[in-house]
Structures are given as structure tokens and as C-alpha cells.
Steps between C-alpha positions, in 0.01 A plus 500: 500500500272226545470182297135510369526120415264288803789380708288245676545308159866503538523369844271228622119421388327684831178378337592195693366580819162585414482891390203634357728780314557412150848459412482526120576929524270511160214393710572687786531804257162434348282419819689879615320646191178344572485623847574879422235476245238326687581780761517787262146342320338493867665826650607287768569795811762367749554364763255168425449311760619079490127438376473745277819364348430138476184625331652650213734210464231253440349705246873578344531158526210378331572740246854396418447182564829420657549260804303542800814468686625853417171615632683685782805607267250655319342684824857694562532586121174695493553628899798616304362668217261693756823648701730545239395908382523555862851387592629586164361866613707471874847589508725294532661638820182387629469141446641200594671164330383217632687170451459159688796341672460176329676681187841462629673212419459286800875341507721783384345830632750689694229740620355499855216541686422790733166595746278626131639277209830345270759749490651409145894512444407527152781156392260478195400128553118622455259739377452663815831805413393576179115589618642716762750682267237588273268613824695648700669736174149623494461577831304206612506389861599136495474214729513051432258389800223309520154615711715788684265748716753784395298497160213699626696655777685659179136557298293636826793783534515630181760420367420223279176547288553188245626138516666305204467138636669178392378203710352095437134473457427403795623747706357760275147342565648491880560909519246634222287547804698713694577732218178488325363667900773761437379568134881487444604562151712209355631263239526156584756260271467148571768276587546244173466210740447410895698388741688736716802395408711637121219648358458706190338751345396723151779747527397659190145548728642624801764796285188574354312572818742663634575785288128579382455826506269749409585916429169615753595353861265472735542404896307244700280702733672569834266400760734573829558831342094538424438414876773694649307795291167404620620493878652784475130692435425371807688682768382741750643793307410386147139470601514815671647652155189330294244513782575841609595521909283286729371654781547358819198295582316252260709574185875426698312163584414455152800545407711298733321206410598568128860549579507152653571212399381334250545288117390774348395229194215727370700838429775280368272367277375802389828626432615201313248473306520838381883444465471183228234666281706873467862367573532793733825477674410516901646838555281634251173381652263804451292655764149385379631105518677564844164668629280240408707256601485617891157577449459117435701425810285742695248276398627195605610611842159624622324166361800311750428761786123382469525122436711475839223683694225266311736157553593581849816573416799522770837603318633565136847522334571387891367792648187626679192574234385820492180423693715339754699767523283802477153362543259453236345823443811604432589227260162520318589880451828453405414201221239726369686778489797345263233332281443921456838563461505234216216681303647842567854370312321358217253815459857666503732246303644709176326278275208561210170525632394160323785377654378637815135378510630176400683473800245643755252199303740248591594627846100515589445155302774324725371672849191385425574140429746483770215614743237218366744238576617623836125548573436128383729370716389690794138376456637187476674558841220562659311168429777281393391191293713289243569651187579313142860527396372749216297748730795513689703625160267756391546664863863524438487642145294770639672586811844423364525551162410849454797651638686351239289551258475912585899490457503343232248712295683855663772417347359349158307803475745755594731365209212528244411100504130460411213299530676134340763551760273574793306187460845315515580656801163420602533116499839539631401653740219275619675184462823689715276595822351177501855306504631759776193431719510156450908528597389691786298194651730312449717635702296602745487154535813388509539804802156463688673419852612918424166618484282664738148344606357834468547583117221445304378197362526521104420291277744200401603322195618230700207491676301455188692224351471310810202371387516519104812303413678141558826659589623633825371881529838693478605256182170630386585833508867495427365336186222770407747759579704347221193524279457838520866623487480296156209719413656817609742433257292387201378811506759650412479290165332820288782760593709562180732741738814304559587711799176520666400163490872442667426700777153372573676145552785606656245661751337174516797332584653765774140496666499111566859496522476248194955426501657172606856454473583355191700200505688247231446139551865489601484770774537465899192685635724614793772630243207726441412606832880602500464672187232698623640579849804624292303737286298644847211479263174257491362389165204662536 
């Protein structure tokens, strides 16, 4: 059993080297029960981002009036408080102990070092046995490294859905980041002093976190298995099966171009959505959602088939477009005809008929948007003059943010989620497109030697902070684009769902590939390279 006495009294001050973690355990204890009330007080919905965090520090601090040096100590005890139903609620065959190298006992360990972390001999000389005892009896998967890729690697399969954390302040600040874009549900202790080097830690904290548990268990959503779902609704057969069979002219074109390739972001969405308001399991998807949800790609594939005709156009997914490949009459037909197919699925989703109209309003809503912005920028094309950074926004939340925005809402309304929700979505959505297109020119910046002279000129948000800011055009726009992933995210502020705000941001993240490899301040950046070559898996 554990000693609940603070052993960092009993061996060493590590106040010395400048922690901001209290080491009196009586004020650690009470700053612990301020934070879960000022989060319980605010229904505080996790994950927060660092921002949010810091926020509700100063006014905890202020509050409390304790030192503004625990200011961040405080920030991980209410990001805490906001996670803890959640992992408490995941079994613990599903999560994962945490614990930073630096707890060994840096002249006596007679543990070693492999390609992922410390392999611990267990002598007793530290802390670092006992935590893993009391984990791994519980079925915890365990590992003492610092910044290792194999942490998502393990999340992003499934078969980790919570992380109990034990790490310095700093590096917590360091790799809140990267798990805050994952919506990751976690616990964070921190280290009772700096230094890399014999550090220590609450014990009583850490046997705490790790065997919280609640009687209802829940799972973290499992996107791979979502999308795996989603692309399987896509084949030629499956369509055939929903569709009814093509015949061999317009409609096999139709839907050969759906079968490609493709993200398949929208119907994903959709789905997922759906999935964290019901808690349907992904085998259980009904008919009405999986409908609705191809109707929405239907949707989004005949708006691509007619924006490469309009932009000129040459290839997509690295292939021919459909006008270059068939000719454009045919690809006109064959866009219009799926934007039919995706009315005739919803008219024929299993749903209510509220639910139904609601969706056809949305659908029609988001065409019609989509098509004043596409038609705004091909005026625009046709007597190109300069255009303010913000005209050049509104253009992209109307061509680009409706398709999110009709996912979204299909799948908000086929799980009952009203008018409060919708305008959530609605932001989201808005702020979302606008981020992607503004992603987009930037990298068709970065990879304008690849493009052809023919496409379409569109406009530019580089080309409209040429003139508008101090700073170099792509810093600019890297910078803006920062802006409005910020505000994608804010608006997620309002959702008291746990589970859907999680996957919004974790779609957020996956769609600007928001992961870096975490790293301690002690760690060899190629070690890492290593680490990730030996997993055969990227961060991202």
C-alpha cells in the first residue's frame, strides 16, 4: 500500500529549483477542491483548450487569492476536474499509466532503456514499481518515457481511450497541445519539483487517479472504426444495394466517381456526429443515418465534379476529372444527377417527417449558398481586380463551409438535436470552411510549380494580404489560418456534450493534421525518429 504522507518532504526540498507546484500537500489539497468546484459551478465541458484554461485560472486565482505562480498548477487541476467523469467511466483495460523517466533514481536504477521507454527491474530504489504494481493489477497498460510517438500510435488504434499522466510542468505545458488536438481524455499529476533528474511526486494523487472508477463505462469514440464503416457504404456493391442497380450509361459514371477516392470528411461527419449525441455503437448505425449520410456525400461529389469544370480543372485524387475524362456534358449530367440521388435518399431516409423536411431545408440552404459563392468567384474570374482580405473570407464561407455545415446538421438532426445545437454547428461550421480554404492556399502555394496554367484563376488570400499587411504574405496567412482554427474551436465553447464536443476537435485536429511529436527537454529528436520508424507509424 502506499504511504499517503508527501514524500517530497522526506527527501530533499524540490521547491528549490523553482516549481510552481505547492509542496505543502494541504494546499495542494485545497487549490484541488477549488478547481472541481469552479468547474462543477461553470459546467466546464472538456477538452478546454490552453486559453480557455489559463482563463479560468486567473479568475480561480483571483478568487482564492493564492500566488500567481501556481497560476498554471491551477490550469491542470481544473483541466482535471473536466476529464475526470470521463476516464473514471473508461475501463481500465483501456487506459494507460503514464510516468516520466526522471522518477527513477538516477544512480541506483538497475532498469534499462529500450526503443519506447525505462524498462524497470523493479530494485525498489524509487516510486516508479509501486505505480506500476498498482496499474498494471488493474489492467493498465504501462510505460516510463518521456514525449514517445507510441502514445498516440496506442490512442489512434483503439486500444487506449484514457491517459493517467505524471510529468514536470513544463513538459505538461510542452504536450497539452498535442493531446488537447486529440481531445484525449486524461489526468495530469505534476512532478513536485523540476529538473529531470530524482524527481518526485503526490503518490497519494497518482493511486488515486489510477483506480477511479465509475459503475456506467463508457468508450472513447472509435474514429478508425467510424471511417472504416463509412467507407465501407461506399463500394460499388453497397451503393448498388442502397441505390438500386445502375444502368450502364450515366448512372455507372455516377457511380464510379463515388466509389473513388476520396476523404470522405462529410459522411464521416455525419456519422460521428450522430454517434456522440446517441452513443450508438457503429454496427448499429440505422438505415435513416447511413442514408443521409451518402446522400450528403452525393452532394459533395457533384459540387467537386462541377468546380473542376468551372476552375479548369486537370486531375483529382491523382486521376483524370470527370470532364477530362468523359467530356463535360457528361460530367454536368453526372454531378447533377447525384445531387438527385442525394434528395432521393433523404426523401427516403427512415426518419420522422420533421426530421425529414429539416434535412431537405438544410440540404437546399447549403446548395444554395455553395452556388452564390462559386458564382462570386466566377464573376470575379471574369474581371479580376484586388479584393480586401475580408471579401475574400466571405467567398470561402459560402463556397466552403456549407458542406460541413449540411453534415453536420444531418447528423444533429437525425439524432433529435434541435435548434441550440444547430446554430453551434452553424458557427462551427463557418469558422471550419474558412480555415480549410485558407489551408488550401496555402498550400497551393507552397506547390504552385505543380499546377497547371490552365486552371482557373480563383481568388487568393495570399493575394489579398499582399497588400493589407506588414508581414510577408504566406506569414500572413499562416497566421490568419491560426485565427480561425482558434475560432473553430471557441465555438465549441456552448456544447455541454462531453463526447461531441471531443469529436468536433478531434476532427479539427485530424483535418489540419494538428500532432507534433512530443518531446521532454531531455530527449534526442533522432531517438524519436527511431522510435517512430520502430512503431511503422507517424504521429499523425
Amino acid at each position: 500500500m502506499h504511504d499517503s504522507t508527501d514524500r517530497s518532504t522526506q527527501s530533499g526540498d524540490p521547491g528549490d529549483t523553482g516549481c510552481d507546484v505547492p509542496l505543502r500537500k494541504a494546499v495542494r489539497n485545497v487549490l484541488r477542491q477549488a478547481a472541481d468546484d469552479f468547474a462543477a459551478e461553470r459546467k466546464l465541458t472538456a477538452p478546454l483548450s490552453l486559453d480557455q484554461l489559463r482563463r479560468s485560472a486567473d479568475e480561480l486565482l483571483a478568487r482564492t487569492r493564492q500566488d500567481a505562480e501556481y497560476r498554471d498548477f491551477l490550469a491542470v487541476l481544473i483541466h482535471n476536474a473536466t476529464w475526470r467523469g470521463t476516464v473514471a467511466s473508461i475501463p481500465y483495460d483501456r487506459r494507460l499509466l503514464l510516468l516520466p523517466q526522471c522518477l527513477r533514481h538516477s544512480e541506483a536504477c538497475q532498469g534499462h532503456l529500450d526503443d519506447i521507454g525505462l524498462v524497470c527491474s523493479r530494485c525498489g530504489r524509487c516510486d516508479i514499481a509501486e505505480l506500476q504494481d498498482a496499474a498494471e493489477k488493474l489492467g493498465y497498460a504501462m510505460l516510463v518515457a518521456e514525449g514517445s510517438p507510441v502514445v498516440m500510435s496506442l490512442i489512434e488504434s483503439g486500444q487506449i481511450q484514457a491517459v493517467i499522466g505524471v510529468s514536470c510542468m513544463s513538459m505538461l505545458e510542452q504536450v497539452f497541445p498535442y493531446m488537447e488536438a486529440g481531445a484525449v481524455p486524461g489526468l495530469a499529476i505534476p512532478l513536485l519539483g523540476d529538473g529531470c533528474r530524482d524527481t518526485k511526486v503526490d503518490m497519494a494523487w497518482v493511486h488515486e487517479a489510477i483506480a477511479c472508477s465509475s459503475r456506467s463505462e463508457s468508450a472513447r469514440q472509435d474514429l478508425q472504426s467510424l471511417r472504416d464503416a463509412v467507407d465501407s457504404w461506399f463500394t460499388l456493391d453497397a451503393l448498388s444495394a442502397r441505390l438500386g442497380p445502375p444502368d450502364e450509361g450515366a448512372e455507372q459514371i455516377a457511380r464510379d466517381w463515388m466509389a473513388g477516392s476520396g476523404k470522405r470528411w462529410r459522411p464521416l461527419l455525419a456519422a460521428g456526429v450522430y454517434q456522440a449525441i446517441t452513443g450508438t455503437a457503429t454496427g448499429d448505425l440505422p438505415e435513416g443515418l447511413i442514408h443521409s449520410s451518402v446522400a450528403v456525400e452525393c452532394f459533395h461529389k457533384a459540387s467537386l465534379i462541377h468546380d473542376d469544370i468551372e476552375d479548369h480543372d486537370a486531375t483529382r485524387y491523382g486521376r483524370p476529372t470527370m470532364h477530362e475524362e468523359h467530356g463535360v456534358e457528361i460530367a454536368i449530367n453526372a454531378g447533377d444527377l447525384l445531387i438527385g440521388e442525394g434528395y432521393r435518399l433523404i426523401s427516403e431516409a427512415g426518419v420522422s417527417d420533421s426530421q425529414r423536411v429539416r434535412m431537405m431545408q438544410v440540404a437546399s440552404a447549403g446548395h444554395r449558398t455553395l452556388c452564390l459563392g462559386q458564382g462570386a468567384e466566377l464573376v470575379w474570374a471574369r474581371d479580376p481586380i484586388a479584393l480586401t482580405p475580408d471579401q475574400v473570407i466571405e467567398i470561402f464561407a459560402q463556397k466552403t463551409a456549407p458542406a460541413f455545415d449540411v453534415a453536420l446538421q444531418v447528423g444533429a438532426i437525425c439524432a433529435g438535436g434541435g435548434d441550440e445545437l444547430s446554430s453551434v454547428l452553424h458557427q462551427f461550421s463557418r469558422a471550419l470552411g474558412i480555415a480549410y480554404q485558407i489551408h488550401d492556399d496555402i498550400d497551393d502555394h507552397l506547390t504552385a510549380s505543380d499546377r497547371s496554367p490552365d486552371e482557373q484563376l480563383c481568388p487568393n488570400i495570399l493575394d489579398a494580404l499582399a497588400g493589407n499587411t506588414d508581414s510577408p504574405p504566406l506569414q500572413s496567412a499562416t497566421d490568419l489560418l491560426e485565427q480561425y482554427k482558434t475560432k473553430t474551436i471557441e465555438c465549441l465553447d456552448s456544447l455541454t456534450s462531453s463526447d461531441l464536443k471531443a469529436l468536433l476537435r478531434r476532427m479539427v485536429g485530424k483535418i489540419f493534421c494538428d500532432f507534433e511529436i512530443m518531446s521532454c527537454c531531455n530527449d534526442d529528436p533522432s531517438r524519436n525518429a527511431d522510435i517512430r520508424e520502430t512503431l511503422g507509424e507517424s504521429a499523425g
